[in-house]
GULOLO-777497 format. One record per residue: x, y, z of N, C-alpha, C, O in turn. Coordinates in steps of 0.2 Angstrom, whole numbers, plus 5000, padded with zeros to 4 digits. Atoms other than C-alpha are relative to their C-alpha. Example, Ala and Ser with C-alpha at 12.3 -4.5 7.8 and 13.67 -1.06 7.14 Angstrom:
// residues 2
500449945000506249785039500450065000500950055003499649944999506849955036499650055003499950115004
//
This chain:
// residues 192
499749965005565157725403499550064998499850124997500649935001563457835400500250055003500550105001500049964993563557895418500550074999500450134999499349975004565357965412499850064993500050124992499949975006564758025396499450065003499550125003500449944997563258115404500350055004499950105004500049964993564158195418500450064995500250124996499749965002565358285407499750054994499950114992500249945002564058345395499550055001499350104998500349964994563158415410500650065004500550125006499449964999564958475414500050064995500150124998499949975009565158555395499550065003499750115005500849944999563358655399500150045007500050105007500049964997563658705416500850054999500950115003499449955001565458775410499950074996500150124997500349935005564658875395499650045004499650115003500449964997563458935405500150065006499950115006499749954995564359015420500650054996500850114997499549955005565659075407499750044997500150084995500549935005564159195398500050025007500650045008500149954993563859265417500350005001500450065001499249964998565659275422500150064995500350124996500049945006565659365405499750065001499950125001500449944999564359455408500250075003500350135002500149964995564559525423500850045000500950095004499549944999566259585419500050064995500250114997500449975004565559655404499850075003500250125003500249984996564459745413500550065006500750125005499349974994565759805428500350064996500250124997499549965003567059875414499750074996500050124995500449975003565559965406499950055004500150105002500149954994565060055422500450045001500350105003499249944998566960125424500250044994500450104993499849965005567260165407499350054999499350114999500549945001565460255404500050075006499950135005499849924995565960375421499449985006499450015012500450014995564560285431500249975008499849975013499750024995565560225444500450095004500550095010499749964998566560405446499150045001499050085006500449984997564760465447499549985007499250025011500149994991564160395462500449995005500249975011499549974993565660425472499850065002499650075007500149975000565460585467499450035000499450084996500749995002563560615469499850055002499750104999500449914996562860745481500750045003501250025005499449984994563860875490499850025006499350055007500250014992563960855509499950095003499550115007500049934998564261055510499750044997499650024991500149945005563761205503500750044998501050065003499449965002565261295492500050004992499550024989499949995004565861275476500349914996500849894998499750075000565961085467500650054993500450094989499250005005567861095456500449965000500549935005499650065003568860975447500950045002501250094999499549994998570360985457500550004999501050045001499350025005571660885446500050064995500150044989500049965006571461055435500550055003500950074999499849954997572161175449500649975006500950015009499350034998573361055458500650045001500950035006499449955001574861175454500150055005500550065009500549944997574061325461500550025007500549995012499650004993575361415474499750085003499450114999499949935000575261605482500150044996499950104996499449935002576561685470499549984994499250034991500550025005575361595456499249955002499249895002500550034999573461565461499549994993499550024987500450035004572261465451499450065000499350095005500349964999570761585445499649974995499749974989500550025004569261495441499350034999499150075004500549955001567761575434499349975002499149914999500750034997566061545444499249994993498950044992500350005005564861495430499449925006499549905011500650055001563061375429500049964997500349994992500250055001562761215425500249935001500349925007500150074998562961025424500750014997500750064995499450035001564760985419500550064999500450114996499449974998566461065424500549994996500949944996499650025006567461095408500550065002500350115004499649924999569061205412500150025006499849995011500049964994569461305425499550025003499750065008500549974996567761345432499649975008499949945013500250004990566761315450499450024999499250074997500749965000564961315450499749975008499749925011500550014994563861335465499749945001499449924996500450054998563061205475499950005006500450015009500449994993562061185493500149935001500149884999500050104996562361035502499449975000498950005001500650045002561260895498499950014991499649964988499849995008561560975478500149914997500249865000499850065005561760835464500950034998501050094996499149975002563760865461499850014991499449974989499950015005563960905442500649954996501049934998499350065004565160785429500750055002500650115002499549995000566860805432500150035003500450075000500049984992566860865450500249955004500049895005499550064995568160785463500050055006500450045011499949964994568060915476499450045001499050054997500349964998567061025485500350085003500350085009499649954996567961195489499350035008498850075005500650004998566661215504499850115003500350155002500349945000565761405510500550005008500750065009499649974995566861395528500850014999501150045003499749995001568361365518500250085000500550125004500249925004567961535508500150055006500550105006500149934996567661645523500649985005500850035008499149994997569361595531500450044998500650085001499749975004570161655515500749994999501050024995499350044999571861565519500049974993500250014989500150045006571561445504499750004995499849974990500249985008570561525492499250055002498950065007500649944996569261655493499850034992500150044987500349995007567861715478500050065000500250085006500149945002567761885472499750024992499950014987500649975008566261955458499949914999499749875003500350065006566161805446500749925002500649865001499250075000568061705451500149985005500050025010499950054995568461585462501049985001501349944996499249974999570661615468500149955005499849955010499750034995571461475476500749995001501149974997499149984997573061495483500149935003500749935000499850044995573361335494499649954997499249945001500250045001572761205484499849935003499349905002499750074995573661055496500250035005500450095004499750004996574261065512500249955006499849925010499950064993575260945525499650025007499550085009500349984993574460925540500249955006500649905005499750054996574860835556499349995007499150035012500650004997573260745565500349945005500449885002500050074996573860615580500549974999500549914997499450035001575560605577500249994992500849994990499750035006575360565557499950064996499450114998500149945007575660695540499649984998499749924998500350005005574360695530500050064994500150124996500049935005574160795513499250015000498849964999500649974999572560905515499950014992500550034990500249965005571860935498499250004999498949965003500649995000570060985491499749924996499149904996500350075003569860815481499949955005500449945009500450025000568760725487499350015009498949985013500349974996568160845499499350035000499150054994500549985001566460895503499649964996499249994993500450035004565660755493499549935003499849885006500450064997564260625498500149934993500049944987500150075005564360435488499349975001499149955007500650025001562660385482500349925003500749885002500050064994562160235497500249964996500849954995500150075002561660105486500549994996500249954991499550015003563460095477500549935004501049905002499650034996564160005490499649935001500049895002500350055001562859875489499949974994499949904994499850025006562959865469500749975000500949924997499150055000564859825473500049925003500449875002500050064997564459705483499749924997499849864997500450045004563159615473500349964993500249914990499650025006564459625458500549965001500749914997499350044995565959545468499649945001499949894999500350064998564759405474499849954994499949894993500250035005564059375458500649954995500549894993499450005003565759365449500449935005500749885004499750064996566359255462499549924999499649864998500650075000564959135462500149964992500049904991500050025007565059115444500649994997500649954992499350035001566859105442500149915003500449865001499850074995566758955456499749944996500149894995500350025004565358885447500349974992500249924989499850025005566258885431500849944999501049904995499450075000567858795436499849955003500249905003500350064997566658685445499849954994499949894995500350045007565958635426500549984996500449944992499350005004567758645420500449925001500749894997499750064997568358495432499549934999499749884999500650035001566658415428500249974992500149914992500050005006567058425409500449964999500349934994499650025002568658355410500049945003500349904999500150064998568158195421500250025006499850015011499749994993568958255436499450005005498950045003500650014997567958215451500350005009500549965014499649984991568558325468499649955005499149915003500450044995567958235484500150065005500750085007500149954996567258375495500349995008500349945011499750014994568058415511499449985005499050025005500750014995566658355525500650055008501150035011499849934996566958525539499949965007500149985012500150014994566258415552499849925001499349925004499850065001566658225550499749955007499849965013500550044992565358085561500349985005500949985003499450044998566058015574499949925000499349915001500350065001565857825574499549985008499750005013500350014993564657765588499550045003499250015007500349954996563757915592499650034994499950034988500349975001562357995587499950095000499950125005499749925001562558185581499250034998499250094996
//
């Protein structure tokens, strides 16, 4: 009867305790997407030299009516503007695209003059190996900070493990007592 009593208040504590780390960690997570930390290292350096621009602004943008962004300086893209940057650059906040410097000197799709930046051709279909694609400048020209992909991955594992762990305390807590699958079962007679 102890055994029992013990197992489940060993159960109770491993339930509580993986429930603060499952918490945590979504805690955590939800904090990263809402603070902008996650759109920041998607968007982290630019792969090219051109102009970084938040492209959900100028989306519309046709021939008969071009988008007419003003070339300004510094760290975040409020509005219609475009500021410069060199590949290998830190992108600025709220940059989804890169309009790049080989685009520019085409002048099909958008071309600088003085201070403004004119894009004509915001999207366009394309046909690469049989399939359409919609060409647009989001999420063009942008490098993803490496160790993002390993963050993800550490967050997903942790999350998993501690959810597993937690309904493991949960089965525990209640009496229930799974009998583990054996993957590779002796055989009788024989030495393994």
């Amino acid at each position: 009867m102890t055994d029992t009593v013990n197992l489940r208040r060993r159960g109770v504590v491993k339930f509580v305790f993986w429930m603060v780390v499952a918490t945590s960690v979504m805690i955590l997570t939800i904090h990263s997407y809402v603070s902008g930390q996650m759109v920041e290292w998607f968007y982290h350096r630019a792969a090219v030299g051109g102009y970084a621009v938040n492209v959900d602004l100028f989306k519309d943008a046709s021939k008969s009516q071009p988008a007419t962004l003003q070339v300004v300086t510094g760290e975040e893209i409020n509005g219609l503007v475009a500021i410069r940057v060199g590949k290998g650059d830190r992108l600025p906040r709220h940059t989804n695209g890169v309009i790049s410097d080989e685009t520019l000197a085409k002048g099909r799709r958008a071309v600088v003059t003085g201070a403004t930046l004119q894009v004509f051709v915001p999207w366009e279909l394309k046909d690469a190996k049989g399939f359409k694609f919609k060409d647009s400048f989001k999420h063009k020209g942008v490098e993803t900070w490496p160790w993002a992909g390993v963050w993800n991955v550490l967050i997903v594992a942790l999350l998993g493990l501690s959810l597993g762990l937690m309904a493991e305390g949960f089965t525990d807590m209640l009496g229930f007592k799974l009998e583990k699958i054996q993957h590779f079962p002796q055989r009788r007679g024989t030495d393994v």
